[in-house]
C-alpha positions in Angstrom: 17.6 23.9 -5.7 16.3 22.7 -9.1 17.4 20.2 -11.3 16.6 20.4 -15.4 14.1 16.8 -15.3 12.3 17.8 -11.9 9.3 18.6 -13.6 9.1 16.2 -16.6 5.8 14.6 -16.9 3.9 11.5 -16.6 4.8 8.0 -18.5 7.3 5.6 -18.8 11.0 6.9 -19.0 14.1 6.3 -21.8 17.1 5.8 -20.9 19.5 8.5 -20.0 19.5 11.3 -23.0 15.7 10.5 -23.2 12.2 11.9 -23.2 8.8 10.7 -22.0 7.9 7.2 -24.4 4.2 8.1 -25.8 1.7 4.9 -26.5 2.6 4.5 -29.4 6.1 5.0 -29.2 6.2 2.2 -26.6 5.2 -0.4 -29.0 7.0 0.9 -32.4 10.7 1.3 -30.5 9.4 -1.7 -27.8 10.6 0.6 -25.3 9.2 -0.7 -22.5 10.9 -0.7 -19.0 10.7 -4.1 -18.4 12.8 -4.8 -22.2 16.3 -5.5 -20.5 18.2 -4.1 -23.6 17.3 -0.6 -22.5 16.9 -0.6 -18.5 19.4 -3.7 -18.4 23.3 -3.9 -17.9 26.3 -2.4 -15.9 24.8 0.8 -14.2 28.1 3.1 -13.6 27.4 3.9 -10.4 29.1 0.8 -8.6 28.5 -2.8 -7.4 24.9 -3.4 -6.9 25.1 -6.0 -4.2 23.3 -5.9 -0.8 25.7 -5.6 2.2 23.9 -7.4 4.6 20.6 -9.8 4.5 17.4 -8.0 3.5 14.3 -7.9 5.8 12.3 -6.2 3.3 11.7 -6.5 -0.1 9.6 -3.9 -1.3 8.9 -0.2 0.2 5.7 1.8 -0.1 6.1 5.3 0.4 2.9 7.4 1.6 4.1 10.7 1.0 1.9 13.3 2.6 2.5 16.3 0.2 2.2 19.1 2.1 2.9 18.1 5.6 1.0 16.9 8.2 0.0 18.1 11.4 1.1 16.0 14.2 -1.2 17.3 16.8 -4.3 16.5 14.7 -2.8 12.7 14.2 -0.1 10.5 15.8 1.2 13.2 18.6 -2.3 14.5 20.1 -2.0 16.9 22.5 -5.4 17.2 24.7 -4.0 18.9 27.5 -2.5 21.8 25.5 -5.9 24.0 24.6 -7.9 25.4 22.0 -5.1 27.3 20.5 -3.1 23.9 20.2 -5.8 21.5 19.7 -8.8 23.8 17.8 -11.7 21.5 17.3 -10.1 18.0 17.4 -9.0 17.9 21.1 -9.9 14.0 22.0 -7.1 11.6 21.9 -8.3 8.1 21.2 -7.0 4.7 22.5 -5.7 1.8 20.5 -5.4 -1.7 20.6 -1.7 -0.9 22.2 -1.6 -0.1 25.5 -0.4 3.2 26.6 -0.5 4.8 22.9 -3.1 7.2 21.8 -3.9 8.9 18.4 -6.3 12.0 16.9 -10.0 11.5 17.5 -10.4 11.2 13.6 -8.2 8.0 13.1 -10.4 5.3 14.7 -9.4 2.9 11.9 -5.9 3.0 12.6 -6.7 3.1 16.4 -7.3 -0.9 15.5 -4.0 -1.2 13.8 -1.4 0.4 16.5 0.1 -3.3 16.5 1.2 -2.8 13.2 2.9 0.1 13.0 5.2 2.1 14.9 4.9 6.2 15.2 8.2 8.4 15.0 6.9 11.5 17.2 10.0 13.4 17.0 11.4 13.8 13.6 13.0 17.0 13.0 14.6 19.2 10.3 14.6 22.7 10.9 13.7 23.3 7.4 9.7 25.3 6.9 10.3 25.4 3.1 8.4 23.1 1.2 11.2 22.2 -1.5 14.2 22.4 0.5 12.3 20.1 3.6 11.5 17.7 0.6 14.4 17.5 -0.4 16.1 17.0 2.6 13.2 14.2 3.6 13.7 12.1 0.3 17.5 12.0 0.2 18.6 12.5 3.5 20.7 15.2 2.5 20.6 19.2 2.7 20.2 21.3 0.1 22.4 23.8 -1.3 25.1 21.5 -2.6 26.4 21.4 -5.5 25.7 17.9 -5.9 21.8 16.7 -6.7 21.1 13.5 -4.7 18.7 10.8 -5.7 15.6 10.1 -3.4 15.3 6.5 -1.7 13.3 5.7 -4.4 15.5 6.1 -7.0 18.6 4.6 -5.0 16.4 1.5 -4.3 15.3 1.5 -7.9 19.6 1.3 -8.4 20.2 -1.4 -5.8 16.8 -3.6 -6.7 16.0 -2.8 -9.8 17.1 -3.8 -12.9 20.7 -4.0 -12.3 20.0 -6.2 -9.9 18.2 -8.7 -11.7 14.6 -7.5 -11.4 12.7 -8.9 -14.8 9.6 -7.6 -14.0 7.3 -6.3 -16.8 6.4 -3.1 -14.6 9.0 -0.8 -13.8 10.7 -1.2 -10.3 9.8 2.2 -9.0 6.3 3.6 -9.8 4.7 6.4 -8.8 0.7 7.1 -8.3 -0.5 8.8 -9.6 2.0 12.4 -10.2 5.7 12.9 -9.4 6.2 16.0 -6.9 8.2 18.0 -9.5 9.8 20.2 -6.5 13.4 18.3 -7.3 14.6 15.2 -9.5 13.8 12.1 -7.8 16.7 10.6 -9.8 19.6 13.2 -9.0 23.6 12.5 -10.4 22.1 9.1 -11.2 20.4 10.5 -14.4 16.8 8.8 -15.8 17.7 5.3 -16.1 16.5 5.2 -12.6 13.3 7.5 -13.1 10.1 6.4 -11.8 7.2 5.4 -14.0 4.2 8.0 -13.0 1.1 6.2 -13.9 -1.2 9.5 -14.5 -4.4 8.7 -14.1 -7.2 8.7 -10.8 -7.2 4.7 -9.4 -10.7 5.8 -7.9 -12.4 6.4 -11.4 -14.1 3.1 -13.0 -11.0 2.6 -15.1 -7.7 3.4 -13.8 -6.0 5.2 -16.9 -2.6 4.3 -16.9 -0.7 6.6 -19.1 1.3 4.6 -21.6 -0.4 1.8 -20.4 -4.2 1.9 -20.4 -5.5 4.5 -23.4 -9.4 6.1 -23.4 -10.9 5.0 -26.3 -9.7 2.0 -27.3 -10.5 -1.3 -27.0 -8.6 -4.8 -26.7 -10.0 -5.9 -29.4 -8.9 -2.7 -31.5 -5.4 -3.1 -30.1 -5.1 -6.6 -31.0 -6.3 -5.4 -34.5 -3.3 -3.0 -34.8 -0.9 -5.3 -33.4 -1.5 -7.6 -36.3 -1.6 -4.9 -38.8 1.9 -4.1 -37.3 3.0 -7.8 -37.6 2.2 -8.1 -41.2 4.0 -4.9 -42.2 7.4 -6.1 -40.1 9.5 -7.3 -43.5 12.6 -6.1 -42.2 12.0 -8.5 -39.0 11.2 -11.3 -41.2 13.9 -10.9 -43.3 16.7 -10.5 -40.8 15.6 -13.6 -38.7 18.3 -14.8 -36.7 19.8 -11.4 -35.9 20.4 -10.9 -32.2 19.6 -7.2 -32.4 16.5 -7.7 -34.2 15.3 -10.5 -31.8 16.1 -8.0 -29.0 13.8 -5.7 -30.8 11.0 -8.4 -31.1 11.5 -9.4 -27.7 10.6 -5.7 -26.3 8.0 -5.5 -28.3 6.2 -8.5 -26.9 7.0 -7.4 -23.8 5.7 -3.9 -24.0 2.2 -5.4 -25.4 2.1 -7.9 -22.2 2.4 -4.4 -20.3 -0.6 -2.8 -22.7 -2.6 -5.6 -23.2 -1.4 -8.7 -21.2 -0.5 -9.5 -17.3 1.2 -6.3 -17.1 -2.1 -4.3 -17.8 -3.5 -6.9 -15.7 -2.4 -5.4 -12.5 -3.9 -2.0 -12.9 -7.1 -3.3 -13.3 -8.7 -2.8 -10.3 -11.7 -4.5 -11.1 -10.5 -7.6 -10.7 -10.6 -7.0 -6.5 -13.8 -7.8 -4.8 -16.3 -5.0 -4.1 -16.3 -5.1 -0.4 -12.2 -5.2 -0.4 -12.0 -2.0 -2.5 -15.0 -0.4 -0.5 -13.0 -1.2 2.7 -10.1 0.8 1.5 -12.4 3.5 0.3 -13.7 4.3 -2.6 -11.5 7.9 -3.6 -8.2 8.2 -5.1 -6.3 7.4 -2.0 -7.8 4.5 -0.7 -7.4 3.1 -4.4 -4.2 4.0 -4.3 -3.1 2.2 -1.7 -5.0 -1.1 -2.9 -3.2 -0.5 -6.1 0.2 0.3 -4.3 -0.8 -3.4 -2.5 -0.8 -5.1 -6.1 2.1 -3.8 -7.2 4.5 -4.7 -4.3 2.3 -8.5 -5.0 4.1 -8.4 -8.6 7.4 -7.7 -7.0 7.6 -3.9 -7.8 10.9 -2.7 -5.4 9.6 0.9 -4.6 5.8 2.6 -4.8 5.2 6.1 -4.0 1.6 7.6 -3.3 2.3 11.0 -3.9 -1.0 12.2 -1.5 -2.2 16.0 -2.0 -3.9 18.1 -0.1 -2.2 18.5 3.7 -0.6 22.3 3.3 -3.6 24.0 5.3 -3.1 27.2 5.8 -6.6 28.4 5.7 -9.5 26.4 6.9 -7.5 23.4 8.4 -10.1 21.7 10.4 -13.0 21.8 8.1 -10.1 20.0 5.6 -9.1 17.2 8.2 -12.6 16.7 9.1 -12.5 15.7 5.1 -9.6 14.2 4.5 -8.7 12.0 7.9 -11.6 10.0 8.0 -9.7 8.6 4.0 -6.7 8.7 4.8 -7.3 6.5 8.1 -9.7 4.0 6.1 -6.8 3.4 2.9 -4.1 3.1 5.9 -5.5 0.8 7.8 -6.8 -1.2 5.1 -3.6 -1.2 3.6 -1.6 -2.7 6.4 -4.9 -5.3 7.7 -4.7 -6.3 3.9 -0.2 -6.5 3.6 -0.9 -8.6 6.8 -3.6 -10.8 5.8 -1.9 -11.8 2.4 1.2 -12.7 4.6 3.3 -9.4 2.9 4.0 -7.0 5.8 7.1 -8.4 7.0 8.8 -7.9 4.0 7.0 -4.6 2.6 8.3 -1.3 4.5 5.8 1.5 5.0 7.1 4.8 5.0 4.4 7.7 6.5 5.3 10.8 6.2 5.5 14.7 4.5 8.2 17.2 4.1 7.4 18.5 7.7 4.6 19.1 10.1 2.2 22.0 10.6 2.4 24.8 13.2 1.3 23.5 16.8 -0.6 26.8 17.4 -3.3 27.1 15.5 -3.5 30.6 13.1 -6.9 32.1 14.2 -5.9 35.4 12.9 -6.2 37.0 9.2 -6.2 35.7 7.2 -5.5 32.3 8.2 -8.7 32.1 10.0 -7.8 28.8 11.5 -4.8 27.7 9.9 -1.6 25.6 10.7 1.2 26.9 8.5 5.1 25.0 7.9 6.5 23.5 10.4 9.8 21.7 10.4 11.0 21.9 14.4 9.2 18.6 15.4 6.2 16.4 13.3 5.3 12.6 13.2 6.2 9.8 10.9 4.6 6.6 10.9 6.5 3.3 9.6 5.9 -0.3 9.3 6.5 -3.7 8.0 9.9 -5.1 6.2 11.6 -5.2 9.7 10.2 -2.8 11.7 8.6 -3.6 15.1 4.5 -2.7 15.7 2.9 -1.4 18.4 5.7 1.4 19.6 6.5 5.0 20.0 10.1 6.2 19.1 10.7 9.8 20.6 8.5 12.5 22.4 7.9 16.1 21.6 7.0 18.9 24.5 3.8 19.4 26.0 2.6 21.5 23.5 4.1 19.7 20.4 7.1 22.8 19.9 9.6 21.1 20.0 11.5 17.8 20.5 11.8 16.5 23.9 13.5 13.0 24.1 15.3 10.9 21.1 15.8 13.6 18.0 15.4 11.7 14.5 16.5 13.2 11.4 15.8 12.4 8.0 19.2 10.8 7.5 18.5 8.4 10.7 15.0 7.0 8.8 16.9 6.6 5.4 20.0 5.0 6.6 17.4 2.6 8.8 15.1 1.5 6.3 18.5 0.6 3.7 19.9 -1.6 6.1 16.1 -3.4 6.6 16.5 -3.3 2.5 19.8 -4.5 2.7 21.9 -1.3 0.9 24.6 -0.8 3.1 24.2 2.6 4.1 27.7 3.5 4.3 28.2 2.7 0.5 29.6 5.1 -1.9 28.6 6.1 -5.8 30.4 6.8 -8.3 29.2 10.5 -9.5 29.4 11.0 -13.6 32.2 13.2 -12.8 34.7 10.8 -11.9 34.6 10.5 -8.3 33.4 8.7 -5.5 29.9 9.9 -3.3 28.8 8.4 0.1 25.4 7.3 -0.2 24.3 8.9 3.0 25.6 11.9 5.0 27.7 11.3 7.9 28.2 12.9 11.3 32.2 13.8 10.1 30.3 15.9 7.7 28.3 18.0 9.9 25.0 16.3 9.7 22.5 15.7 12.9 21.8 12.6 13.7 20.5 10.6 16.4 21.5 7.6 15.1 19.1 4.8 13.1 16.3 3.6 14.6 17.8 0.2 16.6 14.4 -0.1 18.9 12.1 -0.7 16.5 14.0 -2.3 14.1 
């Protein structure tokens, strides 16, 4: 399953027909995404009206790219071996009764009240694209139809056709899109998100289309003035409502570059101690950047976080990488909390599926965990979601699932209704005809139903 854009680049997207908007070509066409004469206006694809009151307003989406493994995390299974458990066998308490998690998350141990953990998702699926695929829209692939992620659909219902004005786009991306399918789907790349580029843990966090290497405010300010004073045909058609459109972009797109819009990407402007807190690498920055962005009223923020497909050399990785993940995590939600933004931002946990329960000591795996799509873990929180429970069970050795199935449909069509998209609302394809937002059980889908307990 491919689409032709599912590998288009970094920066901020034109409108449908459209390529990738350089620097410069941002301020010369003004074609910024917060300039409502391009991203503004009737949509196509139907009313854009919530069903239903909204619990939460904005969604940030760790997407563990890759997949990880539940055993090592949020389903620990001490009891089960060495061949299970390899070298991280402990389970650790939390600050919730009854609920334990892997030995290496001791941060989010602090946090259990916060957040719930989904311990028996399940696809089936062990491919990386297809799983993805199937995690991001709900839907399977091998249709003849592409379906937009929940990014882009929220990006449809919140965005801009819904009255979002911010300068930022409504659905941004750190730092790279997956490019394993289009985010976007039938509803073409009016609804693309804005991939910053960029590393949010280097000293300057360079935004692509946004922040440029090499040169300085003050030289910008230079060439916006040299721009002004060569702008005749502006000055002489003064009054026009096209031109003043024109104008009006233009403004806006050097608020992004140069105003409050690059404002928000600068990190800087967060105390040391906060930013050390959440960890001074590209995740932990990430998710304090994710933190500011949801703050400016961006809809929709995916962390697209590398690094979990471990076939080889799996424990010396998690010995790495969960000691970060568990300090940006947890800092994340103490900080969403603190600031009084949890209940209405919605963290989504997850990656296309889990890693093998048994661990791969043969060649030339040598201690691997390799695709695993029968059972894994998601962790969600905030915008309507309870804390402090555990939906589902797998066996005793993490196999398979043993009470409460949920399917990547029953986690979508959850988190809409906490956003308010009904999730029983149709689209209206390119084509001509009409497209259920969300699968149903009439056609053929698994589902055990949304997730009512913790929501």
């Amino acid at each position: 399953m491919t689409a032709g854009d599912a590998n288009v680049g970094h920066g901020i997207q034109m409108p449908e027909g459209g390529g990738l908007i350089s620097r410069r070509g941002l301020l010369r066409g003004g074609a910024c995404a917060a300039a409502g004469w391009l991203l503004g206006g009737p949509s196509g694809y139907g009313a854009v009206v919530p069903s239903r009151p909204a619990k939460a307003k904005a969604v940030i989406q760790i997407w563990l790219w890759g997949g990880m493994a539940h055993l090592d995390t949020f389903d620990p299974k001490p009891d089960a071996g060495y061949d299970y458990c390899g070298q991280l066998a402990k389970a650790i308490p939390t600050n919730v009764d009854g609920i334990q998690i892997g030995e290496m998350l001791p941060e989010l141990a602090k946090q259990a009240d916060k957040y719930s953990i989904i311990r028996s998702m399940t696809h089936g699926v062990d491919a990386h694209e297809t799983a993805t695929y199937m995690v991001q829209t709900g839907r399977a692939a091998g249709d003849r139809i592409v379906y937009p992620c929940v990014g882009a659909v929220v990006s449809l219902f919140k965005g801009y056709d819904a009255g979002y004005n911010g300068l930022i786009p409504p659905y941004v991306i750190l730092t790279e899109p997956l490019g394993r399918f289009s985010e976007t789907g039938f509803l073409g790349s009016k609804y693309k998100p804005f991939s910053t580029g960029g590393d949010p843990g280097q000293r300057r966090f360079m935004v692509e289309g946004v922040v440029a290497e090499g040169i300085s405010d003050e030289r910008q300010r230079g060439r916006r003035e040299l721009l002004d004073k060569l702008g005749t045909l502006a000055t002489a058609a003064q009054g026009d409502p096209q031109v003043g459109a024109l104008k009006k972009a233009q403004e806006d797109a050097y608020d992004l570059i140069m105003g409050n819009g690059a404002k928000v990407f600068d990190l800087s402007q967060e105390k040391d101690d906060l930013r050390e807190r959440y960890g001074r690498n590209t995740f932990g920055q990430s998710c304090l950047m994710a933190r500011r962005l949801v703050e400016q009223g961006v809809r929709f923020v995916t962390i697209n976080y590398k690094g979990w497909d471990t076939h080889k050399q799996h424990f010396q990785i998690m010995r790495r990488k969960l000691p970060e993940f568990d300090k940006g995590l947890a800092s994340l939600l103490a900080d969403l909390s603190g600031r009084g933004l949890l209940e209405s931002t919605l963290i989504w946990c997850c990656g296309e599926f889990g890693r093998t329960p048994k661990v791969q000591w043969e060649p030339p795996w040598n201690g691997g965990r390799g695709h695993y799509g029968e059972v894994f873990s998601a962790v969600v929180a905030g915008g309507g979601f309870r804390g402090g429970c555990v939906v589902g069970s797998s066996d005793a050795k993490g196999e398979a699932v043993k009470e409460r199935p949920v399917h990547p449909v029953d986690m979508i069509g959850s988190m809409y209704q906490l956003l308010g998209i009904d999730p029983d609302a149709t689209l209206q394809h390119p084509q001509g005809f009409a497209v259920r937002l969300l699968p149903s059980a009439k056609d053929g889908f698994k589902s055990g139903g949304k997730l009512r307990e913790i929501m």
